[in-house]
Backbone and ligand atoms as CSV (ligand in chain L), in Angstrom:
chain,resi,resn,atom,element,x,y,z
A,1,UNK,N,N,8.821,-19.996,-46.090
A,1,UNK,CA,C,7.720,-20.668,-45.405
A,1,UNK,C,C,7.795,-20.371,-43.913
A,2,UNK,N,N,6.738,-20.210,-43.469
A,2,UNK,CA,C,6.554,-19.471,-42.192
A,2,UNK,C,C,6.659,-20.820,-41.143
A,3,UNK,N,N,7.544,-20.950,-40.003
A,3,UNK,CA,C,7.213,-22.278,-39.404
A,3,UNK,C,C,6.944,-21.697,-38.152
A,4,UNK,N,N,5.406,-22.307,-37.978
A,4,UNK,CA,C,4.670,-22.057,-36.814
A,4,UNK,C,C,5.145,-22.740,-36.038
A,5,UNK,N,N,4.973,-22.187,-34.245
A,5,UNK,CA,C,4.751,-23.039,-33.173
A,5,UNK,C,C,3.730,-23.258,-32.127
A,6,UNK,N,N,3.094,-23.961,-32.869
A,6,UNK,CA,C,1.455,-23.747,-31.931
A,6,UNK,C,C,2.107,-24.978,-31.142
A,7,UNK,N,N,2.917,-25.119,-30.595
A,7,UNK,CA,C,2.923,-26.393,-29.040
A,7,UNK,C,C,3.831,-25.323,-28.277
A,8,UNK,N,N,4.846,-23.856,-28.758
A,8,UNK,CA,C,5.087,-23.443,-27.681
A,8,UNK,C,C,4.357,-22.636,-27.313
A,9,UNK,N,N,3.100,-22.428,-28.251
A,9,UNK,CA,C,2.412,-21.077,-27.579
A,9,UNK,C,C,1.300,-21.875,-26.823
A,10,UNK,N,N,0.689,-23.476,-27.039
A,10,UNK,CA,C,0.022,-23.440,-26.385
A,10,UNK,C,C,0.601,-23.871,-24.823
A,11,UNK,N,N,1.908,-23.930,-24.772
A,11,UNK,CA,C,2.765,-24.234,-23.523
A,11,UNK,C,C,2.370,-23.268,-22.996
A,12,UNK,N,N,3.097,-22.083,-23.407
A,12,UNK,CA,C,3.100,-20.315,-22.762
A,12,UNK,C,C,1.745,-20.148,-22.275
A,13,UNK,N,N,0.543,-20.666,-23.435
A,13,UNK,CA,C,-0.855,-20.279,-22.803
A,13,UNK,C,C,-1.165,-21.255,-21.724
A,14,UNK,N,N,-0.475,-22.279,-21.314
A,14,UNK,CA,C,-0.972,-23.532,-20.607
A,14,UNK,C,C,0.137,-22.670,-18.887
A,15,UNK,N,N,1.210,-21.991,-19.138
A,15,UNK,CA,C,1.556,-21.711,-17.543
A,15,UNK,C,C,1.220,-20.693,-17.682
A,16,UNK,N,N,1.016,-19.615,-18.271
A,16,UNK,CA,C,0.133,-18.445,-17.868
A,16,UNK,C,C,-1.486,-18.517,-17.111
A,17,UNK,N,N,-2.018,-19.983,-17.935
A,17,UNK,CA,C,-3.435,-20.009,-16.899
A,17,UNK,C,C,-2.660,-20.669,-15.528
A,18,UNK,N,N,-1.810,-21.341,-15.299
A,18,UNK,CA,C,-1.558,-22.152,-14.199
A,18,UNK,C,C,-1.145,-21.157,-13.474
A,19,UNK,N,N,-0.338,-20.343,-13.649
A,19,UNK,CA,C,-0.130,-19.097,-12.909
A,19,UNK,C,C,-0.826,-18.282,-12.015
A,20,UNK,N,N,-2.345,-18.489,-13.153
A,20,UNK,CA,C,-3.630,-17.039,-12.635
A,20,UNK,C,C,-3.710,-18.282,-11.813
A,21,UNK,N,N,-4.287,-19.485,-11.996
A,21,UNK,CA,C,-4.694,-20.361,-10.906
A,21,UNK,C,C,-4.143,-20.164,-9.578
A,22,UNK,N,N,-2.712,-20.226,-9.861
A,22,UNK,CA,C,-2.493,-19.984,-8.393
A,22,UNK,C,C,-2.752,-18.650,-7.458
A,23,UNK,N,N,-2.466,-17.896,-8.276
A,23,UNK,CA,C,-2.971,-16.566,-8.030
A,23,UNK,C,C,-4.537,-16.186,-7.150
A,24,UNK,N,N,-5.353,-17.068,-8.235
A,24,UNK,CA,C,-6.877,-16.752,-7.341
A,24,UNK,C,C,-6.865,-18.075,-6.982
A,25,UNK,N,N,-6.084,-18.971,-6.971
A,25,UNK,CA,C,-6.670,-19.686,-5.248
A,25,UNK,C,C,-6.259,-18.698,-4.258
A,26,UNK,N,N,-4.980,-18.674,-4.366
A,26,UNK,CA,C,-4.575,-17.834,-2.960
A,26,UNK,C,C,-4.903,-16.681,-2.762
A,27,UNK,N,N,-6.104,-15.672,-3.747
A,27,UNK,CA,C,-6.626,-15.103,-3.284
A,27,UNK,C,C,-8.147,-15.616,-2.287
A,28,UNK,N,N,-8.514,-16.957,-2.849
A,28,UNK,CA,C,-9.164,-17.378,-2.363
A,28,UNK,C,C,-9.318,-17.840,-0.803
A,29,UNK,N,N,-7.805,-17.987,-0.844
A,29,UNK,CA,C,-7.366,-18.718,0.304
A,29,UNK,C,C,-7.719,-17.328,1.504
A,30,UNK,N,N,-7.263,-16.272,0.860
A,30,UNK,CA,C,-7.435,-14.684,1.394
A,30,UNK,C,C,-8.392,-14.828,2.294
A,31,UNK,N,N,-9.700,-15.400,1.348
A,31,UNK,CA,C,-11.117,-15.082,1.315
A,31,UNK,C,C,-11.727,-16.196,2.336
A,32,UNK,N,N,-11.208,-16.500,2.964
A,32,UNK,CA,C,-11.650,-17.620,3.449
A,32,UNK,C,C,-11.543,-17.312,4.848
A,33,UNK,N,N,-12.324,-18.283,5.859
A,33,UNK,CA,C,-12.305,-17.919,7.401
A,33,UNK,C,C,-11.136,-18.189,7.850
A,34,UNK,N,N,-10.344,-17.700,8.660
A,34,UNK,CA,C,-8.908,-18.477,8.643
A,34,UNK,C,C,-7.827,-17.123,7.623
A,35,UNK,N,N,-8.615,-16.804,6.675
A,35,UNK,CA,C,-7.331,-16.555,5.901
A,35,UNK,C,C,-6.816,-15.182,5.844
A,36,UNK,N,N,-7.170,-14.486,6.815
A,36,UNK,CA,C,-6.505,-12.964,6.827
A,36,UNK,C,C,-7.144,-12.563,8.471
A,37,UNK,N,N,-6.709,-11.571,9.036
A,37,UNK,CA,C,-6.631,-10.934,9.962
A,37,UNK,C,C,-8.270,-10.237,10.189
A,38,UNK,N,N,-9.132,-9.866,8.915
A,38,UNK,CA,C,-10.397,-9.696,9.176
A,38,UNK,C,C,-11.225,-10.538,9.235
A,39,UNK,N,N,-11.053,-11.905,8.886
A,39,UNK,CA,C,-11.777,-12.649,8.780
A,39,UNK,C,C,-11.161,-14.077,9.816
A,40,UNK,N,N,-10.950,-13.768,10.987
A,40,UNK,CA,C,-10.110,-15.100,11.838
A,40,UNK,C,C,-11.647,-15.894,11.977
A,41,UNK,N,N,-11.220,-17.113,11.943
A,41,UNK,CA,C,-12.068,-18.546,12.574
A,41,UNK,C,C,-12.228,-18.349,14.025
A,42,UNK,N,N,-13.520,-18.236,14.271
A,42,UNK,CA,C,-13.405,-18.118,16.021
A,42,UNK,C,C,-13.685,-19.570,17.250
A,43,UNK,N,N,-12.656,-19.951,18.150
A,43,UNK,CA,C,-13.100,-20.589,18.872
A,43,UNK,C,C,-13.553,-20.397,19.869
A,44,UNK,N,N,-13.610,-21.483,21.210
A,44,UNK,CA,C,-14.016,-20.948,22.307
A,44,UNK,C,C,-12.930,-21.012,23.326
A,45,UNK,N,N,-11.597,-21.983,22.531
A,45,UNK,CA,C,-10.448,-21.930,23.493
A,45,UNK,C,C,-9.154,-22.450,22.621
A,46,UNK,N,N,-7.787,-21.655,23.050
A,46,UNK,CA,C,-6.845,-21.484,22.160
A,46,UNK,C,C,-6.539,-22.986,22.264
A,47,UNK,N,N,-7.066,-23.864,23.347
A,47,UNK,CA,C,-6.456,-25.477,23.029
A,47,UNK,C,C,-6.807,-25.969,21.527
A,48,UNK,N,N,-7.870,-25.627,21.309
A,48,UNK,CA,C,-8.505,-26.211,19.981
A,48,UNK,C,C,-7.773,-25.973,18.462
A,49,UNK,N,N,-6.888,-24.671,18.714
A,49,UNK,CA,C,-6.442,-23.843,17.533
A,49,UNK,C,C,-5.648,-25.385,16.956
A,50,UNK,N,N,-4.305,-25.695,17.351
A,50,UNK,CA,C,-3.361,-26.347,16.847
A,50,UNK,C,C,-3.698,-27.420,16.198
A,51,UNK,N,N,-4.279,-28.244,16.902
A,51,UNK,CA,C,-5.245,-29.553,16.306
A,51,UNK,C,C,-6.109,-28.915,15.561
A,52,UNK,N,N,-6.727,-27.700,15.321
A,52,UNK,CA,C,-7.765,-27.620,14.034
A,52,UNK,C,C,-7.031,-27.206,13.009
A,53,UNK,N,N,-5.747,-26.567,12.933
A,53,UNK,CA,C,-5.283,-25.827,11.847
A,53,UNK,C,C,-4.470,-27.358,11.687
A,54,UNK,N,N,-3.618,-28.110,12.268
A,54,UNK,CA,C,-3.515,-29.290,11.847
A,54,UNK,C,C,-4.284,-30.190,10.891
A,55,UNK,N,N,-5.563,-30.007,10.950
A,55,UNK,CA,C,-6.434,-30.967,10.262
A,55,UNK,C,C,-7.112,-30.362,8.917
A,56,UNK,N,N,-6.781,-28.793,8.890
A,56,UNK,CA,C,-6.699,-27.866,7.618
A,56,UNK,C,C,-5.964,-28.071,6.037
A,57,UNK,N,N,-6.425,-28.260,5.168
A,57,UNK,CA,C,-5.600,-28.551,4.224
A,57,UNK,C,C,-5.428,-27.076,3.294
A,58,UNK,N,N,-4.638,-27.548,2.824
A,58,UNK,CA,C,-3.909,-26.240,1.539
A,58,UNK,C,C,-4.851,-26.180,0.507
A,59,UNK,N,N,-5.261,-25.044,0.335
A,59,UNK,CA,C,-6.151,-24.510,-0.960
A,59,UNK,C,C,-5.480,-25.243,-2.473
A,60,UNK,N,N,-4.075,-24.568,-2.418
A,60,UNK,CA,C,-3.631,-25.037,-3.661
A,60,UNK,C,C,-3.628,-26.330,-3.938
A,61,UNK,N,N,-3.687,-27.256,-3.437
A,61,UNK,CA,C,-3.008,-28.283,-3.495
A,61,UNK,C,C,-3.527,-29.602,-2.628
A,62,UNK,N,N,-4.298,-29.134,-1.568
A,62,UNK,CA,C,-5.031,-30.219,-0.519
A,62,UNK,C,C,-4.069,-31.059,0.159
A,63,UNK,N,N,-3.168,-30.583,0.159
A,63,UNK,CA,C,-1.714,-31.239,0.816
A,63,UNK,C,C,-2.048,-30.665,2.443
A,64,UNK,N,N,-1.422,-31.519,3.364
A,64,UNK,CA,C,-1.628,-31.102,4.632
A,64,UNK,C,C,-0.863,-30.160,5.398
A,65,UNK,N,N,-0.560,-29.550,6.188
A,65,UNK,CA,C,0.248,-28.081,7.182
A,65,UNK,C,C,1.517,-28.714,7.762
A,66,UNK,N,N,2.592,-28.287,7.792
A,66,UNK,CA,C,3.224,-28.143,8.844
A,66,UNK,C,C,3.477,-26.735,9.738
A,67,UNK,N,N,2.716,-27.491,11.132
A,67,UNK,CA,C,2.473,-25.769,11.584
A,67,UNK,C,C,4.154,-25.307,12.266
A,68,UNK,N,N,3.831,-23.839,12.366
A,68,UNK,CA,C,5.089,-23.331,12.447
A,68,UNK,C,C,4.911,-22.247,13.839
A,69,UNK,N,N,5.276,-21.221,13.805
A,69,UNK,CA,C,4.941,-20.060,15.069
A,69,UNK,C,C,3.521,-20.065,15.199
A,70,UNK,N,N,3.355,-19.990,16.596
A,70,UNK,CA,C,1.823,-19.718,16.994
A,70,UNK,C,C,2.317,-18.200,18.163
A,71,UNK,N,N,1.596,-17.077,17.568
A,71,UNK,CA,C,1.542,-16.240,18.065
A,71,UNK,C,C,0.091,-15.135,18.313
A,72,UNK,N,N,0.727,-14.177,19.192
A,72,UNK,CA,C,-0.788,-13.624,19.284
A,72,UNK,C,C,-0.747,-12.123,18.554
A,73,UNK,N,N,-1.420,-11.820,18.321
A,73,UNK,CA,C,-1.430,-10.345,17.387
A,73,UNK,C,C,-3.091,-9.990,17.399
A,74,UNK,N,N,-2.707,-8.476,17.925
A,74,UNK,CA,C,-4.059,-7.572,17.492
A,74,UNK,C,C,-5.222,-8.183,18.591
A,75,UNK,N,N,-5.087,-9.120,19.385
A,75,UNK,CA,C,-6.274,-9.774,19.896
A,75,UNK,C,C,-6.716,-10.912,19.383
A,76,UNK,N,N,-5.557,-11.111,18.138
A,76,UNK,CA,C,-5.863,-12.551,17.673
A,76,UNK,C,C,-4.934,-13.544,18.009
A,77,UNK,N,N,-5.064,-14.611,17.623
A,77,UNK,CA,C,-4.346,-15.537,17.486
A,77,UNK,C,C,-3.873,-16.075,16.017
A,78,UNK,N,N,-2.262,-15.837,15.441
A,78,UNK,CA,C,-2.052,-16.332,14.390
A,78,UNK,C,C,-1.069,-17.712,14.407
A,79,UNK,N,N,-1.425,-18.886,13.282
A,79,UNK,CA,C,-0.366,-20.011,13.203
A,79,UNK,C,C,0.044,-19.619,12.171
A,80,UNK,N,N,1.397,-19.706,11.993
A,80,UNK,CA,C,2.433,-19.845,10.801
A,80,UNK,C,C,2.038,-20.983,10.058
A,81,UNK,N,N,1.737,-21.642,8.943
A,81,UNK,CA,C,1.970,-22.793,8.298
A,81,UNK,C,C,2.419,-23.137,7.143
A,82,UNK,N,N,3.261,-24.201,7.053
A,82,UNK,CA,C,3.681,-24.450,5.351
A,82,UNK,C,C,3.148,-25.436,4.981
A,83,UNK,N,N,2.750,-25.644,3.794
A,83,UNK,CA,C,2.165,-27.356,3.229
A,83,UNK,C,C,3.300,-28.139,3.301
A,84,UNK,N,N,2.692,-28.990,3.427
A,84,UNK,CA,C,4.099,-30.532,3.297
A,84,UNK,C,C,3.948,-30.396,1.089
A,85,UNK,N,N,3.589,-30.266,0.699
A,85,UNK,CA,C,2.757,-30.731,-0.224
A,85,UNK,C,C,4.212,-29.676,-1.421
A,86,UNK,N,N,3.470,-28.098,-1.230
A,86,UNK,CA,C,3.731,-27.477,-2.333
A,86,UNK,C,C,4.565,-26.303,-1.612
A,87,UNK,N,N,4.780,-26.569,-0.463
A,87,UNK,CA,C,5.394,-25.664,0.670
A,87,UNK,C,C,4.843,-23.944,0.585
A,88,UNK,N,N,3.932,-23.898,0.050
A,88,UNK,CA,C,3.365,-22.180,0.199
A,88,UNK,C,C,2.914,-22.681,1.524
A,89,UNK,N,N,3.485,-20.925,2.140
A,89,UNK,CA,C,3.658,-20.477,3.412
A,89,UNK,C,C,2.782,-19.734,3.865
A,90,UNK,N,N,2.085,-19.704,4.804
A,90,UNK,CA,C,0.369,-18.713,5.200
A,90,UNK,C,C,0.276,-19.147,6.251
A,91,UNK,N,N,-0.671,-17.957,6.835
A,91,UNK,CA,C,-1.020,-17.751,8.360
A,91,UNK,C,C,-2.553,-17.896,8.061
A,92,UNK,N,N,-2.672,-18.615,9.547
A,92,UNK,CA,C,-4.355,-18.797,9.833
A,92,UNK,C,C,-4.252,-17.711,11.056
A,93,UNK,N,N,-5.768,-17.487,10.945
A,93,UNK,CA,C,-6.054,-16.353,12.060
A,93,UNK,C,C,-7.127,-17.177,12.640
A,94,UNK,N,N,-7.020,-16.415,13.608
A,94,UNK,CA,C,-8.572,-17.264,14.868
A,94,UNK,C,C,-8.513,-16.509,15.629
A,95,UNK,N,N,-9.941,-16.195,16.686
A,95,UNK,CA,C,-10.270,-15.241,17.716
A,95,UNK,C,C,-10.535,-15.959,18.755
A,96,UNK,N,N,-10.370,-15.819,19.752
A,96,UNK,CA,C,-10.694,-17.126,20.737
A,96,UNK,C,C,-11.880,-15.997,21.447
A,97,UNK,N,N,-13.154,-16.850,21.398
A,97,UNK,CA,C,-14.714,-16.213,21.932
A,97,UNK,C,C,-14.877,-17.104,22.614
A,98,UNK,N,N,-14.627,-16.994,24.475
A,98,UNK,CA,C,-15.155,-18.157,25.397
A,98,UNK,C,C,-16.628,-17.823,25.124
A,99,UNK,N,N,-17.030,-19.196,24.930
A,99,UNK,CA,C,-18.552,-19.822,24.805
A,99,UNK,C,C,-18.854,-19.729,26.628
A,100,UNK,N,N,-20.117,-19.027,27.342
A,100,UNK,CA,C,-20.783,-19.115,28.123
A,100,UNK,C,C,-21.590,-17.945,28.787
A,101,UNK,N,N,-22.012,-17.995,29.937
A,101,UNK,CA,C,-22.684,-16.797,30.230
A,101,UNK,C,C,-21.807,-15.744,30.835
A,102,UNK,N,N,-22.401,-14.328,30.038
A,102,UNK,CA,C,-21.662,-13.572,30.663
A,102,UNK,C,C,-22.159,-12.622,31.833
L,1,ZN,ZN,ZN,-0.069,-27.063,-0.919
């Protein structure tokens, strides 16, 4: 007699989707303003960066940042951040565009 296990396969099938999940959030996260080097959030002054990426939550998880290095690269501005939450680690990008006449 053949003894099935349909509770470990639907386990195996239950973290294999949790897996892709995480996967395309954080491609999502990619995709997002903020979330890669082509696509930085633009302000009008680097005061604003810290307090806005502060008030940013985690794709995966909606858990809040602890920010980490703030550096400049390429003409941008990048923050280091980890979630308090699920601790995945990612950089926000931002361009700082002074707002006025030129
Ligand atoms: Zn998180």
């Amino acid at each position: 007699m053949t003894r099935k296990r349909p509770d470990r396969t639907a386990r195996r099938a239950d973290e294999r989707a949790a897996r892709k999940l995480v996967r395309d959030r954080e491609r999502l996260a990619g995709l997002e303003r903020g979330g890669s080097a082509a696509r930085p959030i633009e302000v009008g002054t680097a005061a604003v960066i810290e307090v806005r990426t502060g008030a940013m939550k985690c794709p995966q998880c909606g858990g809040s940042y602890d920010l980490g290095e703030h550096r400049a690269e390429h003409g941008l501005r990048v923050v280091a951040v980890t979630c308090r939450v699920c601790h995945v680690s990612r950089q926000i990008w931002w361009r700082i565009v002074p707002a006025g006449p030129n």
